[in-house]
C-alpha positions as protocol buffer text, in pm:
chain_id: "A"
residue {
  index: 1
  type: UNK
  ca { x: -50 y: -1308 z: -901 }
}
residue {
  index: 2
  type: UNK
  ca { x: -72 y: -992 z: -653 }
}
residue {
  index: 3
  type: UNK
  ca { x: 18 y: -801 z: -993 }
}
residue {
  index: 4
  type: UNK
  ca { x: -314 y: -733 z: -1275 }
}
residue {
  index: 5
  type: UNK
  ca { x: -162 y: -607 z: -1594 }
}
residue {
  index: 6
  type: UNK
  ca { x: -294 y: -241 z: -1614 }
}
residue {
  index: 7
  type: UNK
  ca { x: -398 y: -40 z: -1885 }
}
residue {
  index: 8
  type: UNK
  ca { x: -382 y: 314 z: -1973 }
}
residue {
  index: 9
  type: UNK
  ca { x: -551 y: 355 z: -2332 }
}
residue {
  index: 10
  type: UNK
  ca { x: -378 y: 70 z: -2534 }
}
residue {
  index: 11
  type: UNK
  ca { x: -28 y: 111 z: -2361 }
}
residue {
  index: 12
  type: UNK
  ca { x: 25 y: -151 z: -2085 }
}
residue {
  index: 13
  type: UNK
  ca { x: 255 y: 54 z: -1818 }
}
residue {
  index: 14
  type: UNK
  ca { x: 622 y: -46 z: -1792 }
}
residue {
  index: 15
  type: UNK
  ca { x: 603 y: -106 z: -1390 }
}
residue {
  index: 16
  type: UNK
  ca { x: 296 y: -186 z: -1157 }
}
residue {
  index: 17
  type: UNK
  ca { x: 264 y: -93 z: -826 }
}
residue {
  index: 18
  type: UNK
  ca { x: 30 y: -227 z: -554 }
}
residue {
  index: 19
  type: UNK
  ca { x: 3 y: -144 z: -179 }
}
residue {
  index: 20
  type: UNK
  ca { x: -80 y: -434 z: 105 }
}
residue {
  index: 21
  type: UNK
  ca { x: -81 y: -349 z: 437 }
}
residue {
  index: 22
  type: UNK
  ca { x: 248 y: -197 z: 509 }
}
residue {
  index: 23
  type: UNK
  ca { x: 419 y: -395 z: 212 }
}
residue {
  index: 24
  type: UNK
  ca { x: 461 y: -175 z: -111 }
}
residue {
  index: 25
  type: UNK
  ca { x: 487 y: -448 z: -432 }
}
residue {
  index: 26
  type: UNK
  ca { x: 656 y: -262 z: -738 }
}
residue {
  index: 27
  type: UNK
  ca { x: 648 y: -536 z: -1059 }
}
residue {
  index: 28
  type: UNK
  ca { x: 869 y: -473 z: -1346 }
}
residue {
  index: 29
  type: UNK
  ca { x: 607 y: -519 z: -1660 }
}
residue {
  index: 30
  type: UNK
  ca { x: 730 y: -606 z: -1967 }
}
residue {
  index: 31
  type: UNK
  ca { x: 766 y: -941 z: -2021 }
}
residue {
  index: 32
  type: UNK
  ca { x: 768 y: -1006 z: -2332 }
}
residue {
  index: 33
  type: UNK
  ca { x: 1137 y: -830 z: -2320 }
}
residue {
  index: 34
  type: UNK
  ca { x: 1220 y: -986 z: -2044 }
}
residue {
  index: 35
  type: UNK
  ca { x: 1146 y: -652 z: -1859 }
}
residue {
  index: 36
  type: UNK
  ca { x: 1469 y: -514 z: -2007 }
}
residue {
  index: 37
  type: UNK
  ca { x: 1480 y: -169 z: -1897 }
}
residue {
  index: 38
  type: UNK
  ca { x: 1349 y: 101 z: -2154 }
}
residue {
  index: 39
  type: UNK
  ca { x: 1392 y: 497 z: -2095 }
}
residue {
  index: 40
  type: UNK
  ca { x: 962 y: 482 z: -2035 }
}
residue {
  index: 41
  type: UNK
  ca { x: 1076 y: 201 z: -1769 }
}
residue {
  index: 42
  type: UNK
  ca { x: 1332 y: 399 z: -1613 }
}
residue {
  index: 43
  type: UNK
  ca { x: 1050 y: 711 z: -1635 }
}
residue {
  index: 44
  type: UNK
  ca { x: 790 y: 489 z: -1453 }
}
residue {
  index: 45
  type: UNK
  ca { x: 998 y: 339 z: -1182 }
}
residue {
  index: 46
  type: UNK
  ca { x: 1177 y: 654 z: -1068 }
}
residue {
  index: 47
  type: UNK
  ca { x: 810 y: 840 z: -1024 }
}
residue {
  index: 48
  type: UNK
  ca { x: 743 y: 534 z: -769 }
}
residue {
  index: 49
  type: UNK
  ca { x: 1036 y: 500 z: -594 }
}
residue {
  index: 50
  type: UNK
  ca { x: 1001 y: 906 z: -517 }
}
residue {
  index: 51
  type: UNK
  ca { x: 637 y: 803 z: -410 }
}
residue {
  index: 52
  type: UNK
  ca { x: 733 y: 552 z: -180 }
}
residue {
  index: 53
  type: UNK
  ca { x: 1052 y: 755 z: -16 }
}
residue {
  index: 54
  type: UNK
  ca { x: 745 y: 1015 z: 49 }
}
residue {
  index: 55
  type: UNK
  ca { x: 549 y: 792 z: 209 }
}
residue {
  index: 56
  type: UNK
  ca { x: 745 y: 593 z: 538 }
}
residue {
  index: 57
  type: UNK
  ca { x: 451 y: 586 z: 753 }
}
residue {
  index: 58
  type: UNK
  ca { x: 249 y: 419 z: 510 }
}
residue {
  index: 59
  type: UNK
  ca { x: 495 y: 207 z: 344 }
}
residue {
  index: 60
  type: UNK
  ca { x: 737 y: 21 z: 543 }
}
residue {
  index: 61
  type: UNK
  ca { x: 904 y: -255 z: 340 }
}
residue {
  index: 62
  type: UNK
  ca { x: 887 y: -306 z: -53 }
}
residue {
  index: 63
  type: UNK
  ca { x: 894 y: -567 z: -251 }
}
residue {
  index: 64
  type: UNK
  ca { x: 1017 y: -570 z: -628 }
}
residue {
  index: 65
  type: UNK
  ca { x: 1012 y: -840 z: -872 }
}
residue {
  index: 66
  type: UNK
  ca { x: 935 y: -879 z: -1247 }
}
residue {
  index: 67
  type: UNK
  ca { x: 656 y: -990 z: -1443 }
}
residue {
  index: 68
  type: UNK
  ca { x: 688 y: -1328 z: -1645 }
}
residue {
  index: 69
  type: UNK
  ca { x: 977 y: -1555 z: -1674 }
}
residue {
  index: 70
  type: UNK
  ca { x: 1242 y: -1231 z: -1615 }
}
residue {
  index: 71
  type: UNK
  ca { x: 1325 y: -1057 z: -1287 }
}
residue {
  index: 72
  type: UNK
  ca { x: 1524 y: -791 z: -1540 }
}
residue {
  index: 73
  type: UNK
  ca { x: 1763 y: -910 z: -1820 }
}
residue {
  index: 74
  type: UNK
  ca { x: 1910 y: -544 z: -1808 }
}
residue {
  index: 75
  type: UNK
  ca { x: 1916 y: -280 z: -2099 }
}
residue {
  index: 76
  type: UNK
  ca { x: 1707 y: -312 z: -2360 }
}
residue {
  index: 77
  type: UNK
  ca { x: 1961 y: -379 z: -2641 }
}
residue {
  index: 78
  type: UNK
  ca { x: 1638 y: -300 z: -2917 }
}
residue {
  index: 79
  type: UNK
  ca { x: 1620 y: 49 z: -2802 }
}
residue {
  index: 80
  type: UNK
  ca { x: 1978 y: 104 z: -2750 }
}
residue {
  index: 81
  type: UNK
  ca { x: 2057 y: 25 z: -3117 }
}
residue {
  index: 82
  type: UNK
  ca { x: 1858 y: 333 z: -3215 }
}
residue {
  index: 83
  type: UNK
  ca { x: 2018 y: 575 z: -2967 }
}
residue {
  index: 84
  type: UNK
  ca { x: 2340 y: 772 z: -3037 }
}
residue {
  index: 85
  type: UNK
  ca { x: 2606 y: 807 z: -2812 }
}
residue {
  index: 86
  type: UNK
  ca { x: 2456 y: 1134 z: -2614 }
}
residue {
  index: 87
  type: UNK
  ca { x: 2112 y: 922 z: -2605 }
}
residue {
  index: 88
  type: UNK
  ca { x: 2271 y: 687 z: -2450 }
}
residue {
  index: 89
  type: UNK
  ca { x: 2474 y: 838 z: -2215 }
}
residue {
  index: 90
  type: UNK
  ca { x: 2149 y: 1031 z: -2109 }
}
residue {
  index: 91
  type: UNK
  ca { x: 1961 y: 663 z: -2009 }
}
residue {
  index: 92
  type: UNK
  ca { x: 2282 y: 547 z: -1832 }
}
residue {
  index: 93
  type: UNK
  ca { x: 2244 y: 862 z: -1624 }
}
residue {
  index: 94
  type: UNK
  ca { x: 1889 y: 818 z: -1583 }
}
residue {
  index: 95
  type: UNK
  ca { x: 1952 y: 463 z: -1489 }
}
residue {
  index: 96
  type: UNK
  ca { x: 2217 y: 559 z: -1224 }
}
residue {
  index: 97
  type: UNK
  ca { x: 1971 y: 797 z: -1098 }
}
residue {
  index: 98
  type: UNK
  ca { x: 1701 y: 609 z: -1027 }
}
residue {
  index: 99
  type: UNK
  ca { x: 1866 y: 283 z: -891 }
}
residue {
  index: 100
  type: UNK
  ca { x: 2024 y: 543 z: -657 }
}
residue {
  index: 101
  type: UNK
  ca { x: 1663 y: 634 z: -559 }
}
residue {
  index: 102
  type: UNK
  ca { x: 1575 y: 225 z: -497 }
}
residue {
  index: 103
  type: UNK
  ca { x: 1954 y: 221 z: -278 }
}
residue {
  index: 104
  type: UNK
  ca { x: 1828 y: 479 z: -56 }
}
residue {
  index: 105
  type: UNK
  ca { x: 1509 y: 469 z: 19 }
}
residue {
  index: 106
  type: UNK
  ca { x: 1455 y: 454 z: 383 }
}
residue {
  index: 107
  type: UNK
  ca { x: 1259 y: 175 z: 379 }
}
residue {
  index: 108
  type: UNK
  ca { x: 1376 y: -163 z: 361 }
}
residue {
  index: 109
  type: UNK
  ca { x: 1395 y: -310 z: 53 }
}
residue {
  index: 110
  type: UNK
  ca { x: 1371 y: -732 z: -75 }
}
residue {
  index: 111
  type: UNK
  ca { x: 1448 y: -814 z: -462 }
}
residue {
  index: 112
  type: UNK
  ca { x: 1202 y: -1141 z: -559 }
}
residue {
  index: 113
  type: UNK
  ca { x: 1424 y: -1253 z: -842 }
}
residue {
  index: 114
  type: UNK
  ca { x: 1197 y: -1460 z: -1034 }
}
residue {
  index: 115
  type: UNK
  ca { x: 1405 y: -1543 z: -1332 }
}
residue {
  index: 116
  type: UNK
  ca { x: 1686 y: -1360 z: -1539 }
}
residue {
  index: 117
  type: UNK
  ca { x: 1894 y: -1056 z: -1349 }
}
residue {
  index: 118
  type: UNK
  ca { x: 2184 y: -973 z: -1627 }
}
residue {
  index: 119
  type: UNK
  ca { x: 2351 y: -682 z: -1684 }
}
residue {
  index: 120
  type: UNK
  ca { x: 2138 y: -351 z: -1560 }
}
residue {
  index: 121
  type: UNK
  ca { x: 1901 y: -655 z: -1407 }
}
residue {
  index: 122
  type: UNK
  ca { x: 2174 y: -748 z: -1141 }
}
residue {
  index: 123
  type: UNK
  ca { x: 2257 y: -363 z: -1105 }
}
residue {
  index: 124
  type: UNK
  ca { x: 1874 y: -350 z: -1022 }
}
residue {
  index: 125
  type: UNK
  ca { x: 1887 y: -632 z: -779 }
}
residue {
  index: 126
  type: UNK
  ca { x: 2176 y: -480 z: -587 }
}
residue {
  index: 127
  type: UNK
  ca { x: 2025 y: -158 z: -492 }
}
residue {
  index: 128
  type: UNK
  ca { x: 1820 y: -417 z: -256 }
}
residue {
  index: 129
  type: UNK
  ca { x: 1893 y: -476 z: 85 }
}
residue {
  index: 130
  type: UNK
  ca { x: 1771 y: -835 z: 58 }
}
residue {
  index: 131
  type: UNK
  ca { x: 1765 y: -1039 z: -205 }
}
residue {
  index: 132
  type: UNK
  ca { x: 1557 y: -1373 z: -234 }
}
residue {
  index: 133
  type: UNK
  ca { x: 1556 y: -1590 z: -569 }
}
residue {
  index: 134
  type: UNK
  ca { x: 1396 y: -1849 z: -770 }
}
residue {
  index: 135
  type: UNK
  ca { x: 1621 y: -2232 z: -787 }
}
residue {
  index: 136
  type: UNK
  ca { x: 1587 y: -2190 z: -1143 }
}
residue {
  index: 137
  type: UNK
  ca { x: 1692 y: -1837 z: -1216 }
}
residue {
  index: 138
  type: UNK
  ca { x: 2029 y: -1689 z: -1365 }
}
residue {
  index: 139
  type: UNK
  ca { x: 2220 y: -1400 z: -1305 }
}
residue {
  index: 140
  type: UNK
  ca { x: 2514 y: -1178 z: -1341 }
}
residue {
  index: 141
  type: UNK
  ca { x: 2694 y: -879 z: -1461 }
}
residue {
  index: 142
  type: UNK
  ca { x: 2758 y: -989 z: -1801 }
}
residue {
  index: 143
  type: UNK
  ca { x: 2843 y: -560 z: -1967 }
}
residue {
  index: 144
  type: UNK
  ca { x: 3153 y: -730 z: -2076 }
}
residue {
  index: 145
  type: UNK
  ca { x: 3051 y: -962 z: -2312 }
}
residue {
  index: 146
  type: UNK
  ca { x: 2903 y: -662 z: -2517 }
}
residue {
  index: 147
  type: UNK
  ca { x: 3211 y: -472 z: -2519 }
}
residue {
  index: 148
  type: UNK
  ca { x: 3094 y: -248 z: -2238 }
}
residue {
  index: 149
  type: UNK
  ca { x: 3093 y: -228 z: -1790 }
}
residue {
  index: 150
  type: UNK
  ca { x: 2838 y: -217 z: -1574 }
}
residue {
  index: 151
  type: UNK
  ca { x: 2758 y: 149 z: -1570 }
}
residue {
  index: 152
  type: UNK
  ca { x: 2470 y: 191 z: -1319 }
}
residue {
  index: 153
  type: UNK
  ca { x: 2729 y: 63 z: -1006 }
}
residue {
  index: 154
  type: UNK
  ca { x: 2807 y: -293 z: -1017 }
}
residue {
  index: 155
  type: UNK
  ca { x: 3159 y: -239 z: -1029 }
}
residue {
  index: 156
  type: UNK
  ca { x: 3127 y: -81 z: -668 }
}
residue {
  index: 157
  type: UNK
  ca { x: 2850 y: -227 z: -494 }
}
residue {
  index: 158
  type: UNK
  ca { x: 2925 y: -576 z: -607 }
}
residue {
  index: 159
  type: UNK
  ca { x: 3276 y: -600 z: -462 }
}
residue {
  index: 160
  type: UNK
  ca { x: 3125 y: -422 z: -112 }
}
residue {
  index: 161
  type: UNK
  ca { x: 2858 y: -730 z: -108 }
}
residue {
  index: 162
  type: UNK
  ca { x: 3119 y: -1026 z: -200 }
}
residue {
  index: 163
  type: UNK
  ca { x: 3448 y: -833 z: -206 }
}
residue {
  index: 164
  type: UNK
  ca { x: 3681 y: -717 z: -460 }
}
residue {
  index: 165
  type: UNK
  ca { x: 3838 y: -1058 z: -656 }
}
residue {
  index: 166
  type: UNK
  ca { x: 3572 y: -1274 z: -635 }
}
residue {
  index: 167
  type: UNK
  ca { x: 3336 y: -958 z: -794 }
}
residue {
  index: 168
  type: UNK
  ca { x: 3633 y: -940 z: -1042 }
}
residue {
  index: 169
  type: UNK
  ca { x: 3624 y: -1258 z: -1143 }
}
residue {
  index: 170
  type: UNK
  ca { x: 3246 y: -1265 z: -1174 }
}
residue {
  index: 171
  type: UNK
  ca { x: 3255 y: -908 z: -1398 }
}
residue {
  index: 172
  type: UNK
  ca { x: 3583 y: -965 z: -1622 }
}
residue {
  index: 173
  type: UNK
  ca { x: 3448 y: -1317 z: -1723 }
}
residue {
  index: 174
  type: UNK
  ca { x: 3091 y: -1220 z: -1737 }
}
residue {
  index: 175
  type: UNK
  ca { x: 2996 y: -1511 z: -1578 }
}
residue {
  index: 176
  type: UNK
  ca { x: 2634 y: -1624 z: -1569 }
}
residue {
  index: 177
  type: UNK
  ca { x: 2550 y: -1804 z: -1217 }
}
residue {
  index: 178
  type: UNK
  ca { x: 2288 y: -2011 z: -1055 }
}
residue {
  index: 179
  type: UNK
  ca { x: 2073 y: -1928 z: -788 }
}
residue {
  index: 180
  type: UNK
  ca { x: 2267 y: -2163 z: -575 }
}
residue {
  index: 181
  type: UNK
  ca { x: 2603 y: -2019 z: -674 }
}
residue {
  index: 182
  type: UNK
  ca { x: 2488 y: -1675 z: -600 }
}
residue {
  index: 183
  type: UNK
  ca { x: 2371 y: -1815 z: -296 }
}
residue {
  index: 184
  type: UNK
  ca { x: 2736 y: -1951 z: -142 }
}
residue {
  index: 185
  type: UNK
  ca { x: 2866 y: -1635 z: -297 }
}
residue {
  index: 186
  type: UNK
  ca { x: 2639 y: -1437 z: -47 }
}
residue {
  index: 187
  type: UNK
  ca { x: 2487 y: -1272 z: -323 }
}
residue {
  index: 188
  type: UNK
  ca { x: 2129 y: -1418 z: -177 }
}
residue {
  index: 189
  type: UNK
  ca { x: 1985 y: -1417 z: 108 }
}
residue {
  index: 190
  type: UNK
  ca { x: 1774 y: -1725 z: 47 }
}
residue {
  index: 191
  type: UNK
  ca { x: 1632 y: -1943 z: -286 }
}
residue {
  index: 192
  type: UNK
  ca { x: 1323 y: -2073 z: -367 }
}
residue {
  index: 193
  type: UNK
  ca { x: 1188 y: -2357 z: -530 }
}
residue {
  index: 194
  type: UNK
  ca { x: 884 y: -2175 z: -642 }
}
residue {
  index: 195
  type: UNK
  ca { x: 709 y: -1870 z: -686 }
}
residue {
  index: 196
  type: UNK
  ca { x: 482 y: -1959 z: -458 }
}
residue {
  index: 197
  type: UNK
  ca { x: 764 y: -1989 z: -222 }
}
residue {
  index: 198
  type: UNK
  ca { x: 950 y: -1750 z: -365 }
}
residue {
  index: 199
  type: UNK
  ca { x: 649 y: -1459 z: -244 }
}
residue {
  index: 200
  type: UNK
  ca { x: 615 y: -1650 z: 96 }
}
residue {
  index: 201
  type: UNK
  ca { x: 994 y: -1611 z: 212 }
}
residue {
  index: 202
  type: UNK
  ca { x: 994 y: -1237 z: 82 }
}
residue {
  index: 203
  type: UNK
  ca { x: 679 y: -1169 z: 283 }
}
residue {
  index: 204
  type: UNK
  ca { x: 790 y: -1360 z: 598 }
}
residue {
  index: 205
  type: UNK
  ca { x: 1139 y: -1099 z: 614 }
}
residue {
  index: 206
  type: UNK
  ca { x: 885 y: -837 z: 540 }
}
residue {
  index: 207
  type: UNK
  ca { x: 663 y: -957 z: 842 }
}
residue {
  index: 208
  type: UNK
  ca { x: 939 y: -989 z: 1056 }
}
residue {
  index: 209
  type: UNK
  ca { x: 1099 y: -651 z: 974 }
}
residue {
  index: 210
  type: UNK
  ca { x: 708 y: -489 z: 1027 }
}
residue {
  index: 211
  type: UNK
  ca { x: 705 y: -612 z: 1378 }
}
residue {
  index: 212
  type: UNK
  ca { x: 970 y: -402 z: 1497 }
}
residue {
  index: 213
  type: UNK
  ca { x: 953 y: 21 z: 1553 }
}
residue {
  index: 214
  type: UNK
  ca { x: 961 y: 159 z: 1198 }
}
residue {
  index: 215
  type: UNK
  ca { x: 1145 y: 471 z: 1250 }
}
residue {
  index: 216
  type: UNK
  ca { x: 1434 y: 214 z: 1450 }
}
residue {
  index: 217
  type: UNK
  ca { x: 1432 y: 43 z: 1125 }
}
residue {
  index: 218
  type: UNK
  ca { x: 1445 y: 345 z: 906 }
}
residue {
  index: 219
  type: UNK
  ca { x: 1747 y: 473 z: 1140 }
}
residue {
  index: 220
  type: UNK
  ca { x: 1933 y: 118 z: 1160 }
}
residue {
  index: 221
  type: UNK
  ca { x: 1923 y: 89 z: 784 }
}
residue {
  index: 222
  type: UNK
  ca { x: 2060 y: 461 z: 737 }
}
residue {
  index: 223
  type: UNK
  ca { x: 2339 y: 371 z: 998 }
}
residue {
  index: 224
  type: UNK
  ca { x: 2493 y: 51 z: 859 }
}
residue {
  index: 225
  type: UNK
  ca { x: 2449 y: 247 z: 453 }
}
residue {
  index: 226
  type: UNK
  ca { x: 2600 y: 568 z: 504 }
}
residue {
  index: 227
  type: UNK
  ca { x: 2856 y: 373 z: 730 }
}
residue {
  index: 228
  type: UNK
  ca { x: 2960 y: 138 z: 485 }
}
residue {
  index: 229
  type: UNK
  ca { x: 3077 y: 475 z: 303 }
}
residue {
  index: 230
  type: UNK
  ca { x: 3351 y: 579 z: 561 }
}
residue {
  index: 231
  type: UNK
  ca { x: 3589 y: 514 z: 819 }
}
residue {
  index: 232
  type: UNK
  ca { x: 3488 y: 332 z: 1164 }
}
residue {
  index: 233
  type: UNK
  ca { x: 3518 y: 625 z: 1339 }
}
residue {
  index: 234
  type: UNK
  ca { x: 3288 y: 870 z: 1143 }
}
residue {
  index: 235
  type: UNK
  ca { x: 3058 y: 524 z: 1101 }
}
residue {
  index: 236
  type: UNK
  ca { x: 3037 y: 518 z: 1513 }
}
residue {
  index: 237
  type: UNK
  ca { x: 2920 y: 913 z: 1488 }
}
residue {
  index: 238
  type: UNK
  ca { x: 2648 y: 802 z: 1238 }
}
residue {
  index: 239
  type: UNK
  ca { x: 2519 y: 542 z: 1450 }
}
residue {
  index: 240
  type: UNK
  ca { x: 2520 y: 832 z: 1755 }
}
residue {
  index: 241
  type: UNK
  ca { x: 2321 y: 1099 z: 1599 }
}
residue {
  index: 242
  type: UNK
  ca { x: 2082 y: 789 z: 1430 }
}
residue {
  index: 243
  type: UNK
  ca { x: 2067 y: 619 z: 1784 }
}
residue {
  index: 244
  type: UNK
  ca { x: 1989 y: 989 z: 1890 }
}
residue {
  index: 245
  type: UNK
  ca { x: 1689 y: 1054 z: 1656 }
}
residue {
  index: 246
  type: UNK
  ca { x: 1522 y: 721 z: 1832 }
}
residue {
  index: 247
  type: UNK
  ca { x: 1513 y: 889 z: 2156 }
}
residue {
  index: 248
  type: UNK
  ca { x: 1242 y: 1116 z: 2135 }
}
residue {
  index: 249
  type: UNK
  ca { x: 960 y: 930 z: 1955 }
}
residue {
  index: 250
  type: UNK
  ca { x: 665 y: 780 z: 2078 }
}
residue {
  index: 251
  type: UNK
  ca { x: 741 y: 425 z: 1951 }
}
residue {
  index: 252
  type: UNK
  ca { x: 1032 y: 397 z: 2205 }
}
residue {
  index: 253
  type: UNK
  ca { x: 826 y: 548 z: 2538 }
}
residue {
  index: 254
  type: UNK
  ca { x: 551 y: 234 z: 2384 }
}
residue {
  index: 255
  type: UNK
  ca { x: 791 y: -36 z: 2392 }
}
residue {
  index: 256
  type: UNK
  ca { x: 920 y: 82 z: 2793 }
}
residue {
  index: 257
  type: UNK
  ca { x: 555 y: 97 z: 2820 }
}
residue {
  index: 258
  type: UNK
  ca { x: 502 y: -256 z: 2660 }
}
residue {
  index: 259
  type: UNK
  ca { x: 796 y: -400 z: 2810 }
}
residue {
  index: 260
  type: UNK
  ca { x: 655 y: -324 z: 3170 }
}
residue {
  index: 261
  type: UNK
  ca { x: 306 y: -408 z: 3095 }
}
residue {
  index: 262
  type: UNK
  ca { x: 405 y: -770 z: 2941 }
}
residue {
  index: 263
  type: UNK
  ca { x: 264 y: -721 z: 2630 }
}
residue {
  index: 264
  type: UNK
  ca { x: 357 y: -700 z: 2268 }
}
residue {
  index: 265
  type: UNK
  ca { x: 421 y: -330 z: 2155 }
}
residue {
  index: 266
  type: UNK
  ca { x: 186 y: -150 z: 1908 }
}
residue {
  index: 267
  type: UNK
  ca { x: 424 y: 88 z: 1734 }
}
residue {
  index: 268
  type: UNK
  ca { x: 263 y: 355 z: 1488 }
}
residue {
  index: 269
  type: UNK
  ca { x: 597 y: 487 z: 1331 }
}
residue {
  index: 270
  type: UNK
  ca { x: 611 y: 825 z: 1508 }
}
């Protein structure tokens, strides 16, 4: 495993980060609850993501999966028994908050579903750009069943990724699919039959996506997001002015300069 469980005094942290390279690995750690997302959870991943959108030079794709046989089986139900109805309102915000962080981060971003994604687990998954998963794992927004919605934004970014009845008939039945029926639903980008494989097609996208002028990528990303938000028009003036902040840095003058020498560029992200 890339992933070492890590200690702080007796408590184990709730998410585990690791750096490789360029690649940025962020592990969900608590798998003995299927890493159902706690507040502390919530706490831990949100200081990480706000590392990482600090840190594009450094970190130019990330990876997140979950420790044990769970990618995320959503809120922890344990802890939400306890909470009253402010409580909980405050961790819905929190979650919405922080998956907003994961959405937009300027750095490309691959799920490695390696099990379960319910509820606040698909949510999670989502917020991706990519998503890659395991033959055997299961998944869906499944709020209904327990008499409530998905609250941290399946209800909209579902039907953008699949459209609008075949995400309602996945959320009002709280269906639970297979990787391969995610898959045909274009809810994956790709399965795996192992873990093994599973971490090798995540890091091949990843190497692929490294090879090419980070700040491009950065910009590209930003264009098709914030597009997806408007009309075609005002999408074509975000692509402009994001076309327009590629013009002036060094990584485009290298690959003119790479291009004429007949060699492969060596772009630094500046």
């Amino acid at each position: 495993m890339l992933f070492v469980l890590a200690e702080v005094g007796s408590l184990i942290r709730p998410v585990l980060w690791e750096q490789q390279g360029h690649i940025g690995y962020i592990r969900l750690n608590r798998p003995e609850h299927l890493n159902a997302l706690n507040y502390d959870m919530l706490v831990a991943l949100g200081e990480i993501l706000e590392a990482i959108g600090q840190s594009p030079r450094d970190i130019r794709v990330v990876i997140i999966g979950g420790e044990g046989r769970a990618f995320c089986a959503g809120a922890d139900l344990k802890e939400r028994r306890m909470l009253n109805e402010q409580q909980v309102r405050q961790n819905l915000n929190k979650t919405r908050e922080v998956f907003s962080a994961l959405e937009w981060l300027p750095q490309p971003t691959i799920a490695a579903i390696n099990g379960y994604a319910f509820g606040g687990g698909m949510e999670l998954a989502l917020c991706c750009d990519f998503r890659y998963s395991l033959r055997e794992a299961q998944m869906g927004l499944t709020e209904v069943s327990l008499g409530i919605i998905p609250g941290a934004g399946g209800t909209q970014r579902l039907p953008r990724l699949i459209g609008a009845s075949k995400a309602k008939e996945l959320i009002l039945t709280a269906r639970k699919l297979s990787a391969e029926q995610a898959y045909e639903l274009g809810l994956l980008n790709g399965v795996a039959d192992d873990h093994e494989q599973l971490k090798g097609k995540c890091e091949e996208l990843a190497a692929e996506i490294l090879a090419q002028a980070p700040l491009a990528v950065f910009q590209a990303k930003a264009a098709i997001d914030r597009g997806l938000d408007t009309d075609l028009q005002s999408g074509l003036d975000l692509e402009f002015e994001a076309y327009e902040a590629t013009l002036t840095t060094k990584d485009r003058l290298e690959a003119l300069e790479a291009f004429r020498e007949k060699r492969a560029p060596h772009f630094r992200g500046e």
